[in-house]
C-alpha positions in Angstrom: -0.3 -6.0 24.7 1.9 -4.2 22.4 -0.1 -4.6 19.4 -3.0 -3.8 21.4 -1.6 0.0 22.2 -0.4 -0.1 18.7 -3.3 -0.9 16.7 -5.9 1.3 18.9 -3.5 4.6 19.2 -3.7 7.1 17.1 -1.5 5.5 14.0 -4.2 4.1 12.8 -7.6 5.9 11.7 -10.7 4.2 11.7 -10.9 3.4 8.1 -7.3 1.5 8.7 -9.1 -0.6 11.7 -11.7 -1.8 9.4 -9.7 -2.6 6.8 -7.4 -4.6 9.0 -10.7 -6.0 10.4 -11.9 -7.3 6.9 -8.8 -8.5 6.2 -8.3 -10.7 9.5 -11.6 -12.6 8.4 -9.5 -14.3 5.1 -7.2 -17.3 6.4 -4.0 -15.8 5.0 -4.6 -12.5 7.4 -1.0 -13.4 9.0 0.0 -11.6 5.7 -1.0 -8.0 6.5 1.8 -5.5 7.6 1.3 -4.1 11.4 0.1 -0.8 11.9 3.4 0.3 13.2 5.3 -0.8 10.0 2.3 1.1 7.7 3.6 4.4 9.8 6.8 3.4 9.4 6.3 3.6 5.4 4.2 6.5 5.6 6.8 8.7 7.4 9.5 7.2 5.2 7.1 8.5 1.8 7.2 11.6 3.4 11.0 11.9 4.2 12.4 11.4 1.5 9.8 13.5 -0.5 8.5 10.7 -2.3 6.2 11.8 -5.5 6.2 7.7 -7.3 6.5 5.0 -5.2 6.6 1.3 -5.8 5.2 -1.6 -3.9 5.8 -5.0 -5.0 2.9 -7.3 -2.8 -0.2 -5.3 -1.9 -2.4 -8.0 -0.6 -5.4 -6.0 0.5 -4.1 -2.9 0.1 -3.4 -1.4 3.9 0.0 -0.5 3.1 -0.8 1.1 0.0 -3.4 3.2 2.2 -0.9 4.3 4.1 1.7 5.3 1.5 -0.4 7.3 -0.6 -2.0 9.3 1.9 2.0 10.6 2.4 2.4 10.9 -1.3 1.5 14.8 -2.5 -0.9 15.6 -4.8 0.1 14.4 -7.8 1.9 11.7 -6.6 1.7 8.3 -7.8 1.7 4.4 -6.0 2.6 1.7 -8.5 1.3 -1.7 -6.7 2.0 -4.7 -8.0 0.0 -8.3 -7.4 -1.7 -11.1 -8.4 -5.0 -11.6 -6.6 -7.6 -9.7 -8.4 -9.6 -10.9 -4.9 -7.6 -9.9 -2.3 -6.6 -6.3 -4.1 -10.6 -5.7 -4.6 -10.4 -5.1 -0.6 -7.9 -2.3 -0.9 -9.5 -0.9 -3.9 -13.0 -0.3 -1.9 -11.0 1.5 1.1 -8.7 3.1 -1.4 -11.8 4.7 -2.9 -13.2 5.7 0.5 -10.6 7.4 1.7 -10.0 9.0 -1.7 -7.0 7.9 -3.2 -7.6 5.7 -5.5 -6.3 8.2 -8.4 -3.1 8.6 -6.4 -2.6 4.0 -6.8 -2.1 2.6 -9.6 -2.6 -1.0 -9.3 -1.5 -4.0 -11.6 -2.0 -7.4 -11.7 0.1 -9.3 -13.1 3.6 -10.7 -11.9 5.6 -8.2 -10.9 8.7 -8.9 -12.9 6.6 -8.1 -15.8 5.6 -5.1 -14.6 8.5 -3.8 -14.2 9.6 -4.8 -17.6 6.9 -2.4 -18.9 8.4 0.6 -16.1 11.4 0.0 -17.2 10.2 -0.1 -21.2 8.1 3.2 -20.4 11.1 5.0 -19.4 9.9 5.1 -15.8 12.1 2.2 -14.4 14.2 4.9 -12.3 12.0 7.5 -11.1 10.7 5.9 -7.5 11.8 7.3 -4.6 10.5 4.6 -2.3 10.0 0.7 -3.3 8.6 -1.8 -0.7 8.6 -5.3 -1.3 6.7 -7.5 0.9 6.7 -11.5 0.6 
C-alpha cells in the first residue's frame, strides 16, 4: 500500500511512471531506486546547492532524472556505468524531459572514471555523490 500512495502522489511526474514502467519489464527491475528515495536525492541536490554532482550506478537512469531536474542551469550530473543497454533507457527520458545536456554519462568502470576527474582537476568539485550497488 505504501508504495502504492508513493508511486501515484505527486513525487513522481508522469514521465517518471513510464520510465519506472519500462524499466519493471527488464528482469533486473528490483534494481531501480523507489520514487521516494529519487525525491529524497532531488531535495538533497537542491539543499545543499548542488551545481556537479556524481552518481556512481545509473541503471536506467531514474535517479539521474531526478537529480538533474534539481541541478540549476548550468549544472552538471556525472553518471557512471557499464551497460550501454540499460543507460539507453535513461538517455531517451533524459532527452524528453530535457536534460540531457545537464548528464553527462560514461561508460566505463567507474574507478576509471574517476581517475580521469580526478586527472582533469575536477576530482573535488561535487557537491553531491550517490552510489548505488
Amino acid at each position: 500500500m505504501a508504495r502504492y500512495v508513493v508511486e501515484e502522489s505527486s513525487l513522481t511526474s508522469s514521465l517518471e511512471r513510464r520510465l519506472r514502467t519500462e524499466t519493471s519489464k527488464l528482469s533486473q527491475s528490483a534494481m531501480i531506486s523507489s520514487s521516494d528515495v529519487g525525491a529524497l536525492l532531488a531535495i538533497l541536490a537542491q539543499s545543499v546547492k548542488a551545481r556537479r554532482a556524481l552518481e556512481i550506478g545509473t541503471f536506467t537512469g531514474y535517479t539521474a532524472l531526478k537529480i538533474a531536474s534539481a541541478l540549476p542551469e548550468g549544472g552538471k550530473l556525472i553518471c557512471c556505468d557499464i551497460n550501454e543497454e540499460w543507460t539507453n533507457i535513461g538517455r531517451r527520458f533524459w532527452e524528453e524531459a530535457r536534460l540531457s545536456k545537464k548528464i553527462d554519462l560514461r561508460l566505463a568502470p567507474a574507478l576509471q572514471t574517476l581517475n580521469t576527474l580526478i586527472d582533469e582537476g575536477r576530482g573535488r568539485h561535487f557537491r553531491l555523490c550517490v552510489y548505488r550497488r
